[in-house]
N, C-alpha and C positions, 0 to 999 in steps of 0.2 A: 291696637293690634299687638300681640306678644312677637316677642323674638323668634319663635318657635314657627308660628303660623307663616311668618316673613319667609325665614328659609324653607317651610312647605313652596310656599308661594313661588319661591326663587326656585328652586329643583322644579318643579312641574313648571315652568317655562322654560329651564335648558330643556327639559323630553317634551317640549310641545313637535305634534311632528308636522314637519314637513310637508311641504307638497311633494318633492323629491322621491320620501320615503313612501307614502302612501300611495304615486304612483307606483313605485318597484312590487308594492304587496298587492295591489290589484293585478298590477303583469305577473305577478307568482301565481296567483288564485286563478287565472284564466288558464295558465300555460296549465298549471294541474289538474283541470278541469278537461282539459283538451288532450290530455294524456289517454285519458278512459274511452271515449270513440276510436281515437287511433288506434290504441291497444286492440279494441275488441276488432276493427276494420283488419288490423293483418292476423289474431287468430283467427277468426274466419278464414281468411284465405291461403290460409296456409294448409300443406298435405302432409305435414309429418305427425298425425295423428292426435288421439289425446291427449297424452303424455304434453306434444309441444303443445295444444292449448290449454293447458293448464299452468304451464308455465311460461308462459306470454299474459295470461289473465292475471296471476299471480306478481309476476315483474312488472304489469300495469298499475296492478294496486301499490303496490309499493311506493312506484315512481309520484303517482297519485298524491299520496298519505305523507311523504316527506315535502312534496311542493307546497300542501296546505298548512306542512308544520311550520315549512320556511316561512309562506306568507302571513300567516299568524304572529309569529317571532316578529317580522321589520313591522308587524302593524299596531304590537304593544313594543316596540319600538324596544328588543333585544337587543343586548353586542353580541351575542353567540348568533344571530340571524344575521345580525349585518359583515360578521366574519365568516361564517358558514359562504353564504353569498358573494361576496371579495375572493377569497380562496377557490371557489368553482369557476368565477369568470378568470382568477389569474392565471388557472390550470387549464382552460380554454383557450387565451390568448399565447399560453408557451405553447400548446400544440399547435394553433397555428404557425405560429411563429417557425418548429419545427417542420411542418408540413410545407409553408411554403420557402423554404431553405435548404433542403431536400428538393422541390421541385427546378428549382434554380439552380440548384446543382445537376441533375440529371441534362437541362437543357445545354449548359457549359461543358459540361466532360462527358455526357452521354453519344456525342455523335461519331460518325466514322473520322470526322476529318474535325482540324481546330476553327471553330467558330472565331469569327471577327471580333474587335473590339466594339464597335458597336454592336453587332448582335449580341455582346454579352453586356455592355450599358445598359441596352435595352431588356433584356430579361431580370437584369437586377431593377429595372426603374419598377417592371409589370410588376414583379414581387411584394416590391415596396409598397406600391399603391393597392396592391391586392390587399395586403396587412393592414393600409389604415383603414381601406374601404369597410372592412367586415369587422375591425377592432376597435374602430371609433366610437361604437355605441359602447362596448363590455367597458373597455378602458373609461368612457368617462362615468359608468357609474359606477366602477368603483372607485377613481378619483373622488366623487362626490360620495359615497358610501366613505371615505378615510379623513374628508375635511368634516362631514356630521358628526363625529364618533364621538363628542363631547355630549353631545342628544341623547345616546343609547344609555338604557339602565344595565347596570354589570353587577350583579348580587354579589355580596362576598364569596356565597359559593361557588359559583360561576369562576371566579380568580382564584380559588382553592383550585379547582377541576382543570384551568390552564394548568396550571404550575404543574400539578402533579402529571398531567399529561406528557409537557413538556421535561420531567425528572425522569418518568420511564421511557421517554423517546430517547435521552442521553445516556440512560442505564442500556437499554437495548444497541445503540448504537455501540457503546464500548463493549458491550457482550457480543459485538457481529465479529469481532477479529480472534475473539475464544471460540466460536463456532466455528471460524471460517478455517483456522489451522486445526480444527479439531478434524473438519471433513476433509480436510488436506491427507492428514492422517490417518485416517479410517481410509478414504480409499487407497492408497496407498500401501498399507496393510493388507486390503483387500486382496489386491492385487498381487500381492508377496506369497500369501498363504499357499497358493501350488508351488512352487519353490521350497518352502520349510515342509511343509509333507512329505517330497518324493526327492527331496536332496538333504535335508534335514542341517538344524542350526552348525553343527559343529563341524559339521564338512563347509559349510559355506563361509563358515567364522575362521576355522583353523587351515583350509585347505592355500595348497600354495600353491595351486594350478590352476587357471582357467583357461579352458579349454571345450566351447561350444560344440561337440564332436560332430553333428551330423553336419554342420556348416562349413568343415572347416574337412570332412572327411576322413573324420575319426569312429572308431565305434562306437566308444563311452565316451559322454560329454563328461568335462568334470567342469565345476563351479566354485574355485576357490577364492576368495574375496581378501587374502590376508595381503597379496603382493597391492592389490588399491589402496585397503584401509593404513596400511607402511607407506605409499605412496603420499596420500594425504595427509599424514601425520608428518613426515618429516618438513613437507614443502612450507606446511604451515607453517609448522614450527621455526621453518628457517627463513620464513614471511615475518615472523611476530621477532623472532632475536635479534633481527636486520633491521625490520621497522619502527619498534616501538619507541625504540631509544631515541631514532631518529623525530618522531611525532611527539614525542616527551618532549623534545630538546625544540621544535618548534611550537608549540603550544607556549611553555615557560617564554619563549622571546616575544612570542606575541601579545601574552596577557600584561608580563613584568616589566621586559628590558627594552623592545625595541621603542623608537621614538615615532612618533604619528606615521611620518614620512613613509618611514622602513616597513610600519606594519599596513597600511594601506596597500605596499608594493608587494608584501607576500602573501598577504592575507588571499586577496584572488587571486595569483599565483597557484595559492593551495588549494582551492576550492576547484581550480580550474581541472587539475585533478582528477576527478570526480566525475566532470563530463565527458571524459575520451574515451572513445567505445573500448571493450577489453580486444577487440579484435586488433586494435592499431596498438596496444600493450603488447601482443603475438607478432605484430610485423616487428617492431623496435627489437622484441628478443631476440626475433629469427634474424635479423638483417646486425645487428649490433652488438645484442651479449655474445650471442653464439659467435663469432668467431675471435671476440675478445678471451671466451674461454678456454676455446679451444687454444691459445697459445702456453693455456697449463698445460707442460709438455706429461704427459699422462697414456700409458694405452687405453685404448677402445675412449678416448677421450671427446666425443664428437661437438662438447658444445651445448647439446641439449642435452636437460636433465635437471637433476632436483636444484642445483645451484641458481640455474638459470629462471626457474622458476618460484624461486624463493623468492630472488631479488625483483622480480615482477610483481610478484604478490606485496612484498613491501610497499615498492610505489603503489600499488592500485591499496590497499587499506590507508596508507599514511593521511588521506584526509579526511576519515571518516573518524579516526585516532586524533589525530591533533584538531578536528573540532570541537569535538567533546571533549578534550583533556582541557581545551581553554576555557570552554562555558565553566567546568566544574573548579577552574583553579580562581575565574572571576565571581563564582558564587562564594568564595570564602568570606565572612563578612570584613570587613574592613579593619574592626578594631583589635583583631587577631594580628594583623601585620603592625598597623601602629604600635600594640604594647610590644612585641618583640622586637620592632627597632627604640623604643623607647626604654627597652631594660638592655639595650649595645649591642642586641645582635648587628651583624652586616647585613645585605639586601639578601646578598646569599645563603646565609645561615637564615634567616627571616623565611626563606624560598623550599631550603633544602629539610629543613627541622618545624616550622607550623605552615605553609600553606598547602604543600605536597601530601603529607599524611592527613590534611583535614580534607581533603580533596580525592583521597583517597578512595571511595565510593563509585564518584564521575571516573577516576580515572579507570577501574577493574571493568565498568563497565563500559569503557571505551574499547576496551582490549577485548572484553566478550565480543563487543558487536566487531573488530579487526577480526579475529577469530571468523567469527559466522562468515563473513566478507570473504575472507583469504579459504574457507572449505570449501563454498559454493561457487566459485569463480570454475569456467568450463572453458571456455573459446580459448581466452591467452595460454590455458594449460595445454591445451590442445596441441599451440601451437610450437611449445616451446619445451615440452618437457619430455617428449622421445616416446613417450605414450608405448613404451614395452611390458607387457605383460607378466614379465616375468618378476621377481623377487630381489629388489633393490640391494645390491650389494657393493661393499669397498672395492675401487678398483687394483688394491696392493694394500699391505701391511698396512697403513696407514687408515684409520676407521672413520676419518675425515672424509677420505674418500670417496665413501657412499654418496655423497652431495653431486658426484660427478657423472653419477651413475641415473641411466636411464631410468623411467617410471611411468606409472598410471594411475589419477587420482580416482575416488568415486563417482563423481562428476562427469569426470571422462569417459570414461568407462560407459556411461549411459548414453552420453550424446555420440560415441563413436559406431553404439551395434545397436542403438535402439530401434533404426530405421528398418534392419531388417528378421531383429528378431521375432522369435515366434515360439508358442505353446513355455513349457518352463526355463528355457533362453530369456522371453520375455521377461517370465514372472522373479528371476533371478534378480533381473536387472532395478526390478521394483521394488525387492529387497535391497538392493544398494542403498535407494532414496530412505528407504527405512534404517539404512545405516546411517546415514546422514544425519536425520532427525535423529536417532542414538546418540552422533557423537556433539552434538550442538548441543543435548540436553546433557550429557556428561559433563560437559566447559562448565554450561552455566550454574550446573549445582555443586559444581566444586569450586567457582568464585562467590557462590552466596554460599557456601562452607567456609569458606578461606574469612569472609566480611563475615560472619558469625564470634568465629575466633578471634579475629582480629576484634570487637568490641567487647565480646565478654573479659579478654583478658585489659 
């Protein structure tokens, strides 16, 4: 007997099938079979005319024609039929699972009064046993559908047609977040366009009024957006001149200088950061800057204002800045630091002259995303920046000043009158969000201008 005929021999006994399998393809062929009386038993009795029997005849056939493919597939012993089959009973047992987890719930929080600890042992025990009672059969054939899997014949095309299945499911996934800011967008616009019709771009871009008039009991509303878009431009800015340094300056101790101990103890520290709602950032300004500022002895000096909220903004970006300024400054490769302490640099010229400009990428785009972070922030500004309407100005000679001076960011601006706006009030304020997206996409093509020029030369 050749070589050849052996390994025949040998593959047709790994796909010898089963009793397991060829029970499951007899229960396919029965359940499909069984499909076609049901089906025709409820179009008959149903009253919603032709139309619904023919589409009940039709979704019988169907239902029919795919049981018989299934059972065919496990009974020439397919892996696309024994995965087909696994994947419907998994999708089975999460709805149960759903279904009864939701019921459990409803019993525990659904009543007038709080149920006991035993009555609620007890509804979680019913649950549980409801789960295995009805799961124990799905669950062990596919248990047993996943220890056969060596039995199943998988063609090469078959493994072509995963793969590629599974390539445009990850293509499509990464395409769900271009769609999903795209419809962000479009509606958004949508909703803007009564606003730039009947107030038009240059009054809402240049105007330094706003003023809702029928709201507020005026005759002509005006809708001027330049005292927000000045609002948010400077807090930012005095968010990103405050913070960055500060998040530079911690990233570098944490990647280079500080020792296990040190960085262990700031590293959550920093991160920690990150989880404090921005609302207790509004009480900390209102309860703490504000009256530290208020000792700039200053007129009309109240405390709230762009200062106050700059240095807010600072803390709330600083660790979304100094996480990623560390990731990119430990992505340098390694042998970069070594030749430049090896040709005399210090640690610090090593730091300050090859990892920082090779890092330089991670870091622009730390500061973008500080950026997006410190304009989209609403509640802390709310609470902390005087939320005046009017057009941010120096409070004396001094053009520093303006920092001291009251404000209204874009942001603000939406969540203060959105509640009760209405007709082009509304549509105004939809325009804002559309400014918004304008000036997040202005940052980021002027930092991927800025890393242009900065590689060509």
């Amino acid at each position: 007997m050749t070589t050849d005929n052996l390994d025949t021999e040998s593959r047709s006994a790994t796909r010898q099938r089963p009793l397991f399998v060829s029970a499951i393809a007899v229960l396919l062929s029965l359940a499909a079979l069984a499909v076609v009386p049901i089906g025709i038993i409820f179009s008959l009795r149903s009253d919603g005319g032709t139309s619904t029997l023919l589409e009940t005849l039709l979704a019988t056939v169907i239902l029919a024609a795919l049981g018989l493919l299934l059972a065919r597939g496990m009974w020439a012993m397919k892996n696309w039929a024994r995965t087909a089959v696994s994947m419907l009973l998994g999708m089975g047992l999460l709805y149960l699972v759903v279904t009864v987890l939701f019921e459990v719930s409803a019993q525990i929080f659904g009543g007038e009064h709080v149920i006991s600890l035993a009555a609620i042992l007890e509804a979680v025990a019913r649950g549980l046993l409801k789960i295995v009672a009805i799961g124990v059969v799905p669950g062990a054939i596919v248990y047993g559908l996943t220890r056969l899997s060596p039995h199943f014949d998988e063609s090469p095309g078959q493994r072509a047609f995963v793969d590629r299945g599974v390539r445009y499911l990850l293509v499509a996934t990464a395409l769900s977040a271009i769609v999903i800011v795209f419809l962000i967008i479009l509606f958004t616009f949508t909703e803007a366009w009564e606003s730039i019709e009947k107030i038009g771009l240059d009054t809402m871009l240049l105007g330094t009024i706003w003023r809702p008039g029928s709201i507020i009991g005026m005759e002509d509303a005006q809708f001027g957006l330049l005292p927000m878009i000045v609002g948010a431009t400077l807090s930012t800015f005095g968010a990103i001149v405050l913070g960055v340094p500060l998040s530079l300056g911690t990233a570098i101790l944490l990647a280079e200088i500080a020792p296990p101990l040190v960085r262990e103890t700031v590293r959550p520290a920093v991160e920690l950061l990150a989880g404090i709602p921005s609302v207790v950032y509004g009480l900390f300004g209102m309860v703490i800057l504000a009256p530290l500022i208020r000792e700039i002895k200053m007129p009309y000096n109240t405390g709230f204002g762009l200062l106050n909220a700059s240095i807010i903004l600072a803390v709330m970006i600083l660790p979304t800045v100094t996480n990623i300024t560390e990731d990119a400054i430990r992505a340098v490769p390694k042998h970069y630091k070594e030749g430049s302490l090896a040709l005399g640099a210090t640690h610090w010229q090593t730091i300050w002259s090859v990892m920082l400009p090779t890092a330089r990428s991670g870091i622009v785009a730390a500061i973008i995303l500080g950026i997006g972070r410190a304009l989209g922030e609403t509640m802390a500004l709310i609470m902390v920046i005087g939320n005046s309407i009017a057009m941010p100005a120096p409070l004396n000679d001094n053009p520093l000043t303006i920092f001291l001076s009251t404000a209204r960011t874009l942001t603000g601006n939406i969540a203060v009158e959105i509640n009760y706006a209405a007709g082009v009030h509304r549509s105004a304020l939809f325009f804002t969000g559309v400014m918004l997206f304008g000036m997040i996409l202005v940052v980021n093509m002027a930092a991927r201008y800025l890393m242009r020029e900065r590689l060509s030369s």
